[in-house]
N, C-alpha and C positions, 0 to 999 in steps of 0.2 A: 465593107463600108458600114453595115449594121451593125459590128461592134464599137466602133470607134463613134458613131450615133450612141449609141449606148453609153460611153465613159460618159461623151458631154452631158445628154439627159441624166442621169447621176446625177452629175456636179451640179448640173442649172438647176435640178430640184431640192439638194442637200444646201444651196446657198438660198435658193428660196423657203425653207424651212428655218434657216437662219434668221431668215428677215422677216420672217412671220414670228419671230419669236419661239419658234417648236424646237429649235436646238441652239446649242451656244455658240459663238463663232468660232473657238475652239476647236469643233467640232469637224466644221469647215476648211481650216487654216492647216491643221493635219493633213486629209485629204489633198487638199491644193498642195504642198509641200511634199509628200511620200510620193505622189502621181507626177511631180516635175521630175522627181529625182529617181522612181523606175523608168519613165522615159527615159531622160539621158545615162541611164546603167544600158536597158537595151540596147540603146544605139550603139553606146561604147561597146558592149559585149560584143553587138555585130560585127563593127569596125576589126574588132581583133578576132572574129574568129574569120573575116576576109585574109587578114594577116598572119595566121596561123601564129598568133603571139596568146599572150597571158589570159585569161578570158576570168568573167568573173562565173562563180559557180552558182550553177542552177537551184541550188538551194536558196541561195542569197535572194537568187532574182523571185523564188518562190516567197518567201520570209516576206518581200517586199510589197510583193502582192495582197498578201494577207494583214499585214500589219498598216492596211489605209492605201495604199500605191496601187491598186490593179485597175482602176481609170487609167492612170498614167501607161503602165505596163502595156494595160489590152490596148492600147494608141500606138503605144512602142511597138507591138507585135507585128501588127496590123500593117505600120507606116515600114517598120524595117524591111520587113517580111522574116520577122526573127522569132524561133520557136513556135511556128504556126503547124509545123507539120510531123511533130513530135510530139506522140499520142499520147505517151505518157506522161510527158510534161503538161502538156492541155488538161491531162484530165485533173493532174493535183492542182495546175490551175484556176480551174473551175469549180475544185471543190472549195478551195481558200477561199474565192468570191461568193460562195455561199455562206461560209462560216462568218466570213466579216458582214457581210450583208445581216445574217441571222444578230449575228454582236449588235450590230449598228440600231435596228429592230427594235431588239430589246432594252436599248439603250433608251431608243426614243420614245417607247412607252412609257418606261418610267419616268422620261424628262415631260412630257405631256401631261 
């Protein structure tokens, strides 16, 4: 439950920095966008890997993470119960949401 705490404080803070003026809604609109859209990957991934059918590849769902979506994802995780217990996965996971975090960061100091 303290990750999925976590996406939303993110987002409620990255939209309140919007609205304060400290970043541009741009900024936002990504985030809200990449994080719908690893959400319904996870899910879908789950779905089929109940189904033993096509799944999509864990790089992807990684990619997804990093490139703005792991609010979404870490919610996907958490609510599927999907890749929560796969240590290697977690951990490239964890490390993307620091790189994007660090990105994000330095982004906003410049934009401030």
């Amino acid at each position: 439950m303290l990750t999925s705490s976590f996406s939303f404080l993110f987002l409620a803070l990255l939209g309140l920095s919007v609205f304060l003026g400290k970043l541009p809604m741009i900024v936002f609109i990504i985030y809200a966008a990449m994080s719908i859209i690893a959400f319904i990957a996870y899910g879908l991934d789950k779905s089929a890997a109940k189904k033993d059918s096509w799944r999509t590849p864990e790089k992807t769902l990684q990619l997804m993470g990093l490139f703005c979506g792991w609010p979404g994802a870490l919610a996907g995780q958490k609510l599927f119960r999907h890749k929560t217990k796969k240590t290697s996965f977690q951990i490239v996971f964890w490390i993307s949401i620091i790189l994007n975090c660090s990105a994000l960061a330095l982004y906003y100091v410049k934009w401030i």
